[in-house]
MMTF fields as JSON, N, C-alpha, C and O atoms, coordinates in Angstrom:
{
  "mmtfVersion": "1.0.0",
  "mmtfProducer": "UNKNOWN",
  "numBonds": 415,
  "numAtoms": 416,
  "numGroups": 104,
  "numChains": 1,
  "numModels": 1,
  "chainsPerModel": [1],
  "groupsPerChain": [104],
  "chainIdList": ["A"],
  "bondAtomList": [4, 2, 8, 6, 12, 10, 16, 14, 20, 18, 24, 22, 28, 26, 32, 30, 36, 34, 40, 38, 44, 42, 48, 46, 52, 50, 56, 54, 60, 58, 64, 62, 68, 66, 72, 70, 76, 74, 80, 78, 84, 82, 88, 86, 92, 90, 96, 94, 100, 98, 104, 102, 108, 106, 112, 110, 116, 114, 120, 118, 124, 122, 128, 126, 132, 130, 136, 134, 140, 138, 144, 142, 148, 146, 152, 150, 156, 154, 160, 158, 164, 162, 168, 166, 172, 170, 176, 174, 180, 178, 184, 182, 188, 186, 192, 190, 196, 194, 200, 198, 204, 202, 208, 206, 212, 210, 216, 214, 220, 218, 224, 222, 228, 226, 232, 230, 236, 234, 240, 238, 244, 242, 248, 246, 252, 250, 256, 254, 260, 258, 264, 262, 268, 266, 272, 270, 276, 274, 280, 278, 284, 282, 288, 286, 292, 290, 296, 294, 300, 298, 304, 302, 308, 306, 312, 310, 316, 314, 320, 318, 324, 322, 328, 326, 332, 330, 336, 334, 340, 338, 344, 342, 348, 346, 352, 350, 356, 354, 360, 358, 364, 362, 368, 366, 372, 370, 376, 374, 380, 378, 384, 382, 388, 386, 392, 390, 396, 394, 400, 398, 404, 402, 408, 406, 412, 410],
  "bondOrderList": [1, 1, 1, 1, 1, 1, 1, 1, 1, 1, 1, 1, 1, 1, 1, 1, 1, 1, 1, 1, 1, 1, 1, 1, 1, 1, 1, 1, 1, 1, 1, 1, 1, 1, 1, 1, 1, 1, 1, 1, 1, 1, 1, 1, 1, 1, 1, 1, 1, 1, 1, 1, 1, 1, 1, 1, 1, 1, 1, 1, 1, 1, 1, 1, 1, 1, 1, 1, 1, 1, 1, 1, 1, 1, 1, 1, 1, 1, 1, 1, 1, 1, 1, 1, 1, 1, 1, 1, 1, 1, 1, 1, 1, 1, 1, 1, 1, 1, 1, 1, 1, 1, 1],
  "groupList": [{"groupName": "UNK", "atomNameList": ["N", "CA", "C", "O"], "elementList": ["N", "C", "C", "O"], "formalChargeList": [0, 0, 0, 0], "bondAtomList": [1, 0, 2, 1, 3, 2], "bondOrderList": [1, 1, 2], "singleLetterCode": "X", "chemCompType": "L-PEPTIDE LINKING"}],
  "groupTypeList": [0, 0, 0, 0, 0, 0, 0, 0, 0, 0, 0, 0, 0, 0, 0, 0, 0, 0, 0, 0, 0, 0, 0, 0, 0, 0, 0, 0, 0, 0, 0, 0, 0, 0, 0, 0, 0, 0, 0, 0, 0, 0, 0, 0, 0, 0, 0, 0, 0, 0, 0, 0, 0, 0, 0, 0, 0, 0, 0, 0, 0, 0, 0, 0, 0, 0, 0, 0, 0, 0, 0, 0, 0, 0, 0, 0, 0, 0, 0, 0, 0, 0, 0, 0, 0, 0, 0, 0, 0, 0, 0, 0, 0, 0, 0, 0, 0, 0, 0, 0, 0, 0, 0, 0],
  "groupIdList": [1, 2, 3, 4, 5, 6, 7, 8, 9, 10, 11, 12, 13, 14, 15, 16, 17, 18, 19, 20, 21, 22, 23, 24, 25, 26, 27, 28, 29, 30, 31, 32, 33, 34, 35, 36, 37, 38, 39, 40, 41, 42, 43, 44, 45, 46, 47, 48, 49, 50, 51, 52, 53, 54, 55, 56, 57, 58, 59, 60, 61, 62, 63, 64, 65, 66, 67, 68, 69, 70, 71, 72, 73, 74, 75, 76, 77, 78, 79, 80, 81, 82, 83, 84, 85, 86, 87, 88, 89, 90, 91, 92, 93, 94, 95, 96, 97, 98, 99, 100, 101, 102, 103, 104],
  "secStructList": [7, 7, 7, 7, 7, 7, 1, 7, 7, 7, 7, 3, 3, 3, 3, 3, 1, 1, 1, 7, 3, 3, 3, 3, 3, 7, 1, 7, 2, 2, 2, 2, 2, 2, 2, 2, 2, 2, 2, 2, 2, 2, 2, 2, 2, 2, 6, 6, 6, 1, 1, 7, 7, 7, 6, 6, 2, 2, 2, 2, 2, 2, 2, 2, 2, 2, 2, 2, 2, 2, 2, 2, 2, 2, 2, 2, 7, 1, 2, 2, 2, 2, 2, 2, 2, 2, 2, 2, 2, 2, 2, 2, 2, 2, 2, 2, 2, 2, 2, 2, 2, 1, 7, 7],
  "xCoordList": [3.743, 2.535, 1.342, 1.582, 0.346, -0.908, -1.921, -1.67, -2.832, -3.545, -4.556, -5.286, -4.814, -5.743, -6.95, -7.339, -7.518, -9.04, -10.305, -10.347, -11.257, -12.507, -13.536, -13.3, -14.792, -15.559, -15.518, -14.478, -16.103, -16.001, -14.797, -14.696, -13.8, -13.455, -13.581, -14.356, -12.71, -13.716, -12.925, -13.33, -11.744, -11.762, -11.176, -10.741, -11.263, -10.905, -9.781, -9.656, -8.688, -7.633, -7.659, -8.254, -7.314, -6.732, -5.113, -4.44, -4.893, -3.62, -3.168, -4.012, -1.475, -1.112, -0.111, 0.764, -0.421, 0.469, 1.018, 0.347, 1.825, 2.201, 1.718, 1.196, 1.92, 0.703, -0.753, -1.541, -1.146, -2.847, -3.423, -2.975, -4.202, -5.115, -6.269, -7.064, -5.902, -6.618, -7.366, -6.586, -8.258, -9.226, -9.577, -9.932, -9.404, -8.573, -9.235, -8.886, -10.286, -10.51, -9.679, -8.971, -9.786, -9.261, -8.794, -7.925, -8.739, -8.288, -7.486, -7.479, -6.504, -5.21, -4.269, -3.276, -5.473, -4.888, -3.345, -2.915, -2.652, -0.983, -0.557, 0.321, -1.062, -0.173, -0.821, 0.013, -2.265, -2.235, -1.452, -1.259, -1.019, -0.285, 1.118, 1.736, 1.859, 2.932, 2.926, 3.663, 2.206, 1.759, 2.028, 3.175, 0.951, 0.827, 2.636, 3.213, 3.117, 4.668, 5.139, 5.916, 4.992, 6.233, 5.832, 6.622, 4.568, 4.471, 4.837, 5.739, 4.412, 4.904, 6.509, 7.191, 6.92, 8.568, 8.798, 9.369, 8.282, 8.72, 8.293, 8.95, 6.928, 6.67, 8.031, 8.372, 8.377, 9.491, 10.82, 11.672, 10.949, 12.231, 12.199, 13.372, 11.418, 10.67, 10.947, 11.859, 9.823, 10.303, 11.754, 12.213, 12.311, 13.436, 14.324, 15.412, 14.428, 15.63, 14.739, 15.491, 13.682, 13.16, 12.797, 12.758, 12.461, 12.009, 10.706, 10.529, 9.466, 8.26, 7.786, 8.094, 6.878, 6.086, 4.718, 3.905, 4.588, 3.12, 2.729, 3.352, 1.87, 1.628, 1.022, 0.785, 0.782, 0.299, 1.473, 1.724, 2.05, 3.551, 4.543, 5.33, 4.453, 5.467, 4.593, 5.277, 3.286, 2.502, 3.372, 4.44, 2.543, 3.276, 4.352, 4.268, 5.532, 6.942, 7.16, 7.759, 6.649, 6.53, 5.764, 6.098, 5.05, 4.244, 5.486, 5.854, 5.612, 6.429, 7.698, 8.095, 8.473, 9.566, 9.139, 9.828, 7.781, 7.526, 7.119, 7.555, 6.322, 5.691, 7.114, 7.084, 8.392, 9.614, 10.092, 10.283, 10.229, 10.715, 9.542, 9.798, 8.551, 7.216, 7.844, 8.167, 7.863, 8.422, 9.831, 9.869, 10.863, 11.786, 11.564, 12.034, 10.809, 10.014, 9.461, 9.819, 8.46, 7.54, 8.131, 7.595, 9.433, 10.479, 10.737, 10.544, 11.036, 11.535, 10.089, 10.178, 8.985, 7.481, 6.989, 7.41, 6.17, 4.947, 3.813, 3.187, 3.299, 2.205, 2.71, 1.684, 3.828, 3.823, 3.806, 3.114, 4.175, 4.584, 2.934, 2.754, 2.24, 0.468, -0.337, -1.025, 0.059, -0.324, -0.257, -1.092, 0.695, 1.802, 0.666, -0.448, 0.79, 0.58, -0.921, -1.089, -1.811, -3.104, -3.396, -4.565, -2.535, -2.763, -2.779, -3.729, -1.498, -1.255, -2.155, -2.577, -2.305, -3.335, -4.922, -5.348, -5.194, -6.413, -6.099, -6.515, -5.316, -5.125, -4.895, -5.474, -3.901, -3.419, -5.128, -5.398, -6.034, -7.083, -8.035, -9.065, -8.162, -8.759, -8.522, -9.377, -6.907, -6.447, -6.438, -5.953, -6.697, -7.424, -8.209, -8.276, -9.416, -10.72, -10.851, -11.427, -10.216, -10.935, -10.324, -11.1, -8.955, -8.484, -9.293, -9.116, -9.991, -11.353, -12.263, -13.001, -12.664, -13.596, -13.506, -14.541, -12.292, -12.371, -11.169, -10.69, -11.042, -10.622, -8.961, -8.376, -8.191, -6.941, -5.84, -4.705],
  "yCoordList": [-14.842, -14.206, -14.986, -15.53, -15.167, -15.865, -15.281, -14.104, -15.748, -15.167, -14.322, -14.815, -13.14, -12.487, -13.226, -14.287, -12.608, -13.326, -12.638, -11.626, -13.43, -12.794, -12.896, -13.549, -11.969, -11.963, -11.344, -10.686, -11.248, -10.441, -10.882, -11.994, -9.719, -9.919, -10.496, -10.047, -11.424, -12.011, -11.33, -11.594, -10.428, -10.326, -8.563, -8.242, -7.639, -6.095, -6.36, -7.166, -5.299, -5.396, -3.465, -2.619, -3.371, -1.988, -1.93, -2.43, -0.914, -1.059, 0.551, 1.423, 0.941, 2.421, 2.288, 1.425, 3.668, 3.784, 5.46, 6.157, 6.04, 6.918, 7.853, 8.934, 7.377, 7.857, 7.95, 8.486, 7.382, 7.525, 5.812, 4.762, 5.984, 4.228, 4.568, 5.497, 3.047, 2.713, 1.866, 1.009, 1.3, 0.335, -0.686, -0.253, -1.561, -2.248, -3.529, -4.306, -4.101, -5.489, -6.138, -5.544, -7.405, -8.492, -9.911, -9.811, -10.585, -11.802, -12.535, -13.761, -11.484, -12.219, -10.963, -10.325, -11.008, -10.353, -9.959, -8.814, -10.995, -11.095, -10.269, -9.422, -10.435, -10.039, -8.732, -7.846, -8.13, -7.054, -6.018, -4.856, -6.46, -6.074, -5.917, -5.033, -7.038, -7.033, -5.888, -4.989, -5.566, -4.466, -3.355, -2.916, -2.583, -1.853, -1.466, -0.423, -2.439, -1.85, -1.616, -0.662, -2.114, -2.188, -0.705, 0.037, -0.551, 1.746, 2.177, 2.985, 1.964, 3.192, 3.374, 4.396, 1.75, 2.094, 2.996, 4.087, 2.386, 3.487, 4.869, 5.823, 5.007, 6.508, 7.431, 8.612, 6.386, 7.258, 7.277, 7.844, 6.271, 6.643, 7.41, 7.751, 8.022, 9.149, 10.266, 11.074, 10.266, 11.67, 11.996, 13.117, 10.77, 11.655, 11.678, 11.437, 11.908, 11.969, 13.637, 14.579, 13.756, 14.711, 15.682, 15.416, 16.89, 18.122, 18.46, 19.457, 17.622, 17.683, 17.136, 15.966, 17.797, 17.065, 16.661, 15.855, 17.294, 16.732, 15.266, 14.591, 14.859, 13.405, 12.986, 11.783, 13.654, 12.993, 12.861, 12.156, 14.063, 13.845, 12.805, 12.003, 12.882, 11.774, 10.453, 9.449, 10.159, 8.859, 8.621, 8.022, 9.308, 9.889, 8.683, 7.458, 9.742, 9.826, 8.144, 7.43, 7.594, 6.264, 5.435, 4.356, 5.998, 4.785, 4.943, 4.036, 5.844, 6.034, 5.079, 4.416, 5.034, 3.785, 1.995, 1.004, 2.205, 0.683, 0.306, -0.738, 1.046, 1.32, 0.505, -0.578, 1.448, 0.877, -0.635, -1.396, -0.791, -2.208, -3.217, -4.387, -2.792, -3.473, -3.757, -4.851, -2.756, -3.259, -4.088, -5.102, -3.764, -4.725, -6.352, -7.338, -6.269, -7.75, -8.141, -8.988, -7.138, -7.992, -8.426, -9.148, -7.987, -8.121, -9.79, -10.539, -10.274, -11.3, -12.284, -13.178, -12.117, -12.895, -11.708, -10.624, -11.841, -10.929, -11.051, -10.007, -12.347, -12.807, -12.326, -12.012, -12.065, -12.225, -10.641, -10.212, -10.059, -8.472, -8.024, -6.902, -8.373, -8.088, -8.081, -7.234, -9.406, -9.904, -8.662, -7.859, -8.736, -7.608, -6.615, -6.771, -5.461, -4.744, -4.021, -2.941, -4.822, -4.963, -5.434, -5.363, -5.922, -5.868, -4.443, -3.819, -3.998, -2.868, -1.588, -0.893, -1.504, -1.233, -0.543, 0.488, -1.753, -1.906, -0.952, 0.146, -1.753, -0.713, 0.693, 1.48, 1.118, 2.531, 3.259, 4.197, 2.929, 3.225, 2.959, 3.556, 2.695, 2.423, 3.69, 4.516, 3.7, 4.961, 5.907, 6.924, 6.08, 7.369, 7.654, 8.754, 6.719, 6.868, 7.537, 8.604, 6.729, 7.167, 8.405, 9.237, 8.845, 10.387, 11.147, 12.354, 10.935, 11.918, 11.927, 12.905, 10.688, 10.695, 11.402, 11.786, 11.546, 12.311, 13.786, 14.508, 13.752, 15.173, 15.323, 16.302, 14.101, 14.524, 14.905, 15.288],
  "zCoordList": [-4.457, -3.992, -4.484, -5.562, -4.103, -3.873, -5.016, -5.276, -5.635, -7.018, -6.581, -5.721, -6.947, -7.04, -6.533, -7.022, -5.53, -4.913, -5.587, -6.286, -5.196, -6.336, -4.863, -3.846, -5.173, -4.474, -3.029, -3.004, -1.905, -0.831, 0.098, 0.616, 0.243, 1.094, 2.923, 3.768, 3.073, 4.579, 6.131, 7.263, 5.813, 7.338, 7.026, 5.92, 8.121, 8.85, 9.631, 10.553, 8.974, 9.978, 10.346, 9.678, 10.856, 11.293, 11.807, 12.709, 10.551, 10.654, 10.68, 10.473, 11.008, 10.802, 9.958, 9.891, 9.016, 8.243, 8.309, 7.548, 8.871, 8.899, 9.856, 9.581, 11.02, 12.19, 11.872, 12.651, 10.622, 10.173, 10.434, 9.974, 11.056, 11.231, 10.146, 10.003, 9.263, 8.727, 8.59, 9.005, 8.358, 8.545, 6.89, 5.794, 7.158, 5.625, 5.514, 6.403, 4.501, 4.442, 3.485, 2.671, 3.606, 2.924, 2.801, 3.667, 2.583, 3.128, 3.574, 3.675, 3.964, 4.603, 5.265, 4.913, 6.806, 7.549, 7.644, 7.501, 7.887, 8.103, 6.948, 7.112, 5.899, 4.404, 4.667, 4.483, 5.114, 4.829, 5.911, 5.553, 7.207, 7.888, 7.724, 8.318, 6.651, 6.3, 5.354, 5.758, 3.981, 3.1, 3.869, 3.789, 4.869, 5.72, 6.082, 5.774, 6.675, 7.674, 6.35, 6.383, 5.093, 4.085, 3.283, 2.7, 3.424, 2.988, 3.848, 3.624, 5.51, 6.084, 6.23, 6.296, 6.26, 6.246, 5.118, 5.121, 4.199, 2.407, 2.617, 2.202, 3.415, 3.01, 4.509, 4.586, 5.292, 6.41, 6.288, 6.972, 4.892, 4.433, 3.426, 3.276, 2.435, 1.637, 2.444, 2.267, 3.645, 4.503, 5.296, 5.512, 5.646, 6.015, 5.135, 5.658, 3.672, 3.173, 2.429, 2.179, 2.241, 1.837, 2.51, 3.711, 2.205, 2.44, 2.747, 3.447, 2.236, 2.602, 3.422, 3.651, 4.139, 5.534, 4.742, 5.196, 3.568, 3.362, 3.107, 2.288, 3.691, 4.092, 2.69, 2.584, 1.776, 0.351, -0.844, -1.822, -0.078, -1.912, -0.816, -1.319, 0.151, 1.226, 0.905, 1.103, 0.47, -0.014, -1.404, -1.528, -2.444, -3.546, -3.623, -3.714, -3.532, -3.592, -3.196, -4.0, -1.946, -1.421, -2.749, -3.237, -2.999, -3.705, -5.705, -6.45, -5.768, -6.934, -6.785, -7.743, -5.211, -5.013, -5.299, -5.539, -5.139, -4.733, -6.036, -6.522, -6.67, -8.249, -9.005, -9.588, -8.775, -9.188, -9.265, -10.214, -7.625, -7.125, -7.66, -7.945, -7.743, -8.421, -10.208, -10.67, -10.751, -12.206, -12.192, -12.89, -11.524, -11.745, -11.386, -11.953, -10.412, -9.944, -11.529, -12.349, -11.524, -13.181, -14.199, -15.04, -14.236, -15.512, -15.117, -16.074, -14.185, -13.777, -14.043, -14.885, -13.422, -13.556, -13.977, -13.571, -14.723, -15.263, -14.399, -14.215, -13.68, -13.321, -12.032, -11.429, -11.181, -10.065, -10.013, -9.091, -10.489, -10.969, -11.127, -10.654, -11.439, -12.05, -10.64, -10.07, -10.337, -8.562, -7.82, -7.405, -7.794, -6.427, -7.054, -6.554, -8.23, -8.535, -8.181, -7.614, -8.622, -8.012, -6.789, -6.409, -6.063, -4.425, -4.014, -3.54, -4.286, -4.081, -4.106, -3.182, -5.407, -6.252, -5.145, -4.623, -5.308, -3.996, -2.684, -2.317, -2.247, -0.848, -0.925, -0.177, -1.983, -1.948, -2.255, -1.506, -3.111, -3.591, -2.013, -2.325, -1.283, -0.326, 0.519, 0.84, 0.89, 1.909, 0.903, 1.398, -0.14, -0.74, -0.386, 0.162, -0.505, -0.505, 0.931, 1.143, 1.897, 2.967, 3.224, 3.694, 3.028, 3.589, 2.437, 2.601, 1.501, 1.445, 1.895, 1.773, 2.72, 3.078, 4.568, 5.113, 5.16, 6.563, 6.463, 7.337, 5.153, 5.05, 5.183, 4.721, 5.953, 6.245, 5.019, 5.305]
}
C-alpha cells in the first residue's frame, strides 16, 4: 500500500456502499473504489449471516471484521498495517460524518 498523503485531497468519487451513495475525496480514485466494494462486500456478508437489519451495527460488525484482518496484516508490517489503518480510518469517519449529516 502507498504512504499516507499529506495535504488536499485532489479528486471526488461517488461511490455505494450498502445501497447508501457516498460522496468521497481523495487521491486515488481506483483504490477508493476498490475500499468502497471491499465494506460493502464485508458489511453484506455481516448482514446475511446476522440478525440485524440495522445499517449501523451491520457497519459496526463490518468494520470490527476488517479492524481484525487489519491487525493480523500489521503483525506481519507494522508500517503497512498503520497505512491500511488510517486509510481506513478516514473514510469510515467521513460516512459517519455524513449519515449525520443527512440523518440516515
Amino acid at each position: 500500500m502507498a504512504e499516507e498523503k499529506t495535504g488536499k485531497p485532489t479528486e471526488y468519487v461517488t461511490v455505494e456502499i450498502y445501497d447508501q451513495t457516498y460522496h468521497l475525496s481523495g487521491y486515488d480514485a481506483r483504490h477508493i473504489r476498490e475500499l468502497a466494494a471491499r465494506v460493502d462486500s464485508k458489511m453484506r456478508a455481516v448482514a446475511s449471516q446476522g440478525r440485524t437489519v440495522d445499517s449501523l451495527r451491520v457497519a459496526v460488525l463490518a468494520a470490527l471484521n476488517l479492524a481484525d484482518e487489519l491487525s493480523q496484516t500489521a503483525n506481519a508490517d507494522p508500517r503497512v498495517g498503520r497505512a491500511r489503518t488510517a486509510n481506513l480510518r478516514g473514510l469510515l469517519d467521513e460516512v459517519l460524518i455524513d449519515e449525520k449529516k443527512t440523518g440516515s
